[in-house]
C-alpha positions in Angstrom: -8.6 47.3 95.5 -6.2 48.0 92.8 -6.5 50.7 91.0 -6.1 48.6 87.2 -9.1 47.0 88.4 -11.4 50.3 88.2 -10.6 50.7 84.6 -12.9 48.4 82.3 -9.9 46.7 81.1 -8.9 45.9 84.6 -12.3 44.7 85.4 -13.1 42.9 82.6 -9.5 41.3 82.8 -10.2 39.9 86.6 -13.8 38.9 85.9 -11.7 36.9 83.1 -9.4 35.3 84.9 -12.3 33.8 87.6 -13.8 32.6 84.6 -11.2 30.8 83.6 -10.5 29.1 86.9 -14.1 27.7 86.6 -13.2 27.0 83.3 -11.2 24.4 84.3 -13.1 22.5 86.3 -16.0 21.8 84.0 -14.6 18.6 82.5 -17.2 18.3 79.9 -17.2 21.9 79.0 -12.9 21.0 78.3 -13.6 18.2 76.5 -16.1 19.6 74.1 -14.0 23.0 73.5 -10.3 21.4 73.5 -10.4 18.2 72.2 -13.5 17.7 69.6 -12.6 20.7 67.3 -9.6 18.9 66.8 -10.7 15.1 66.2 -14.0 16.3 64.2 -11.6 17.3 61.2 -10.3 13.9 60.3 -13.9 12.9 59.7 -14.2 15.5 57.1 -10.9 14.4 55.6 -12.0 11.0 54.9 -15.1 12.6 53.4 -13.1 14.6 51.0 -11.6 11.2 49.4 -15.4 11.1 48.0 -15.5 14.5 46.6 -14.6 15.6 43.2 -12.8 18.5 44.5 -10.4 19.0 41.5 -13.4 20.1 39.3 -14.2 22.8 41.8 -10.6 24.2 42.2 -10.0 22.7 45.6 -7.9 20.5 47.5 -8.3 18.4 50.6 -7.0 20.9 52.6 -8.4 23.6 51.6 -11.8 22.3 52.7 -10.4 20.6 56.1 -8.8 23.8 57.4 -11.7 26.0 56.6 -13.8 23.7 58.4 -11.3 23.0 61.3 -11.2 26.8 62.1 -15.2 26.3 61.8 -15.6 23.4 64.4 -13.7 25.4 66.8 -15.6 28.4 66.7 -18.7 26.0 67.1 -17.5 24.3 70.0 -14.5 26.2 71.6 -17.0 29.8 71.9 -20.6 28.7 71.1 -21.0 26.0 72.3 -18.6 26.3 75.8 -20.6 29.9 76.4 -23.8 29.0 76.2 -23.2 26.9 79.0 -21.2 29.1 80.7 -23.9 31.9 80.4 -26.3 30.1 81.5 -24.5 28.6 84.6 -23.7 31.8 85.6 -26.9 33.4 85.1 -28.9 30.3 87.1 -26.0 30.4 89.9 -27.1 34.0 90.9 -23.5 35.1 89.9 -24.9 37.8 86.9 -27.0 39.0 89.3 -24.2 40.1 92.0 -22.1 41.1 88.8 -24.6 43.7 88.0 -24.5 45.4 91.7 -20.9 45.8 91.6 -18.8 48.3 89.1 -19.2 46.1 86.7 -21.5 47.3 83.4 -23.6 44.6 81.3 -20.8 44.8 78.5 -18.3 44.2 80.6 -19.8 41.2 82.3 -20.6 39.7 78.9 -16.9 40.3 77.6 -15.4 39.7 80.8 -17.1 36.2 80.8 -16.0 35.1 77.0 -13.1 36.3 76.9 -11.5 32.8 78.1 -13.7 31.2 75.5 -12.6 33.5 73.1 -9.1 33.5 73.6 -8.9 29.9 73.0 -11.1 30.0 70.1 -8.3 32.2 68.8 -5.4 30.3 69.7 -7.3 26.8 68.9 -8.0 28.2 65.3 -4.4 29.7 64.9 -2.7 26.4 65.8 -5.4 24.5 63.3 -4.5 26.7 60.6 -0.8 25.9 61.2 -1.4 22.2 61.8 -3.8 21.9 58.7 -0.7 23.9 56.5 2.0 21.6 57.4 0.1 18.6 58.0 -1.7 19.0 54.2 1.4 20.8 52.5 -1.0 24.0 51.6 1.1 27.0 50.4 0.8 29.8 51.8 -2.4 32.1 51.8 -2.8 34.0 48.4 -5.3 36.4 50.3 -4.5 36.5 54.1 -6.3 39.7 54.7 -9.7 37.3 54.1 -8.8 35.0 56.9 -7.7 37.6 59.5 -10.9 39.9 59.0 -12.7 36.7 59.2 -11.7 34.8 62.5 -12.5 38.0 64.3 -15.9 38.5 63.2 -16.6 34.8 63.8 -15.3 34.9 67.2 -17.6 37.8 68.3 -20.8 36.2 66.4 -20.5 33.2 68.3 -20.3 34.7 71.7 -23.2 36.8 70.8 -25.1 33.7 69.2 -24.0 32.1 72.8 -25.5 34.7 74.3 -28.7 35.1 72.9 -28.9 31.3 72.8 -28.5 31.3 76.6 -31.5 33.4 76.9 -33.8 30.2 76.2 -31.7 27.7 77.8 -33.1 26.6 81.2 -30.3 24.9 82.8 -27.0 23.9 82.0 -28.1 20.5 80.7 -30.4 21.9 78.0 -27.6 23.5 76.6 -27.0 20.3 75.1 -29.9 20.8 73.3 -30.6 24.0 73.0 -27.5 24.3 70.8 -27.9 21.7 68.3 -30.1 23.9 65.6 -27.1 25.8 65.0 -24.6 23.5 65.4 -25.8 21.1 63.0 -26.8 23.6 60.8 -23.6 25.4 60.6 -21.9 22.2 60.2 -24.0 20.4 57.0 -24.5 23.6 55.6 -22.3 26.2 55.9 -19.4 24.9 53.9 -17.7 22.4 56.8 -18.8 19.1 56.3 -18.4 19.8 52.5 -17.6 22.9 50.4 -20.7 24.9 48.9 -19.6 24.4 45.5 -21.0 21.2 45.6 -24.4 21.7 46.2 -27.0 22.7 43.7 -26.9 26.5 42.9 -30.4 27.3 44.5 -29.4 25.3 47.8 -26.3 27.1 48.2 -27.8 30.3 47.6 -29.5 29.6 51.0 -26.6 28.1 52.7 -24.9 31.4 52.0 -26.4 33.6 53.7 -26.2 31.2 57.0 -24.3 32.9 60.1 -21.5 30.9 59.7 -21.2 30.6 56.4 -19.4 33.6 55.6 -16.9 33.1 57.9 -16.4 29.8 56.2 -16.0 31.4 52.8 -13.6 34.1 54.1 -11.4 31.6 55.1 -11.1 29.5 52.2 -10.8 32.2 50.0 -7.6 33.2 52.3 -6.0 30.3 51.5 -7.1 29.8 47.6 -7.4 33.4 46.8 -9.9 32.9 44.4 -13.0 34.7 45.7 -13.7 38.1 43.9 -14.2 41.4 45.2 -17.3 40.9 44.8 -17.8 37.7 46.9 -15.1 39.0 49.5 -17.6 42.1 50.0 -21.1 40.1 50.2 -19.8 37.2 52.8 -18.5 40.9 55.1 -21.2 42.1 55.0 -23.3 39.0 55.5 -21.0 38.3 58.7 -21.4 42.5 59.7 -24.8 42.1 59.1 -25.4 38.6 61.0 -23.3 40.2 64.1 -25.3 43.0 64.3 -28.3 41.1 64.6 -27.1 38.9 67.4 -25.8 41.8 69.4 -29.1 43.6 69.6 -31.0 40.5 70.3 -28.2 40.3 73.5 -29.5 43.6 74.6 -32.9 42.6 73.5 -33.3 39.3 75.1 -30.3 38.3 77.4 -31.5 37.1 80.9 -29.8 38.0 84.0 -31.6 36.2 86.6 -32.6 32.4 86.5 -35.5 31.6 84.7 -38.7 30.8 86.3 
């Protein structure tokens, strides 16, 4: 064995790359993660031709691309892991994982990463697309949107994990992930911005998981959220993160469920 591959980097790296190759040959899994993050925006933009988005200090675009960068985190890392998790988990393949060099962090990470990584690239090129496509200008407050894909990407992997944990088989993913799907997507500020709703309803929505991510994003691009509201939707994110990565070491299953 090579020697990169006793270092966690190397492990994690290899475990990686095996997941990737399965990857690819879960059509549906593809299709969810590649292609509907990318047609679900266009649905939101003819929504926004119904919003009186002027009054709020918005444009089309800057609710499509936060909500773009949204829908891919939903369905690129959240939605692809849970089923990946839980594939792995009921195919015995954890289990093995765990008797090797491998530790528990590492199989987690190692088994995202893929996920991740085109989470990352998938929003990146959305942002881009959304910017030309939309003629935005540039981002008045980038340092918003780059603290906040980060912290979006890891809080979905860990809400995939945890998640997994009370999914059966792969086909109750289906199900199993449609609480937080639908509720990121009504009410965390994708299908239409928060400024719309009624104060006390969007007082709620705020403190969603997704939600700040959502804010962080737009307020990139309009520059417009205070210190204030920069520092509540961190540490509404920090705070959401840490909860789902405890209830990973809480609650995560390694072996099939009986």
């Amino acid at each position: 064995m090579s020697s990169t591959l006793t270092t966690p980097a190397g492990r994690m790296a290899a475990l990686a790359r095996a997941e990737l190759t399965l990857l690819g040959r879960s059509r549906g899994t593809l299709f969810a993660a590649l292609f509907v993050p990318l047609v679900l925006p266009f649905s939101v933009y003819s929504a926004t031709r119904d919003m009186d988005l002027a009054e709020h200090g918005l444009t089309a675009g800057t609710v499509i691309l936060p909500a773009a960068i949204g829908f891919s985190l939903l369905f690129a890392v959240y939605g692809a892991l849970v089923g990946v998790f839980t594939a792995r988990r009921e195919e015995l393949v954890l289990k093995r994982l765990r008797t090797g060099e491998l530790r528990d962090n590492e199989i987690l990470a190692g088994s995202a990463l893929p996920a991740v990584t085109t989470g990352l690239t998938q929003s990146v090129l959305l942002a881009a697309g959304c910017a030309v496509l939309l003629d935005m200008p540039a981002p008045r407050a980038p340092h918003l949107a780059v603290l906040a894909l980060p912290l979006g990407l890891v809080l979905c992997a860990a809400l995939a994990a945890v998640t997994s944990a009370f999914t059966r088989t792969t086909e109750s993913a289906q199900v199993t992930t449609l609480p937080v799907v639908f509720v990121s997507m009504l009410f965390s500020g994708m299908a239409f911005p928060l400024e719309l709703l009624p104060d006390r309803v969007a007082s709620v929505c705020e403190v969603l998981p997704l939600t700040p991510v959502v804010t962080l994003v737009r307020g990139g691009w309009t520059g417009e959220l205070s210190a204030y509201e920069a520092t509540g939707a961190l540490l509404t994110a920090l705070a959401w993160t840490t909860v789902a990565v405890f209830a990973v070491g809480r609650w995560f299953r390694w072996e099939p469920r009986r």
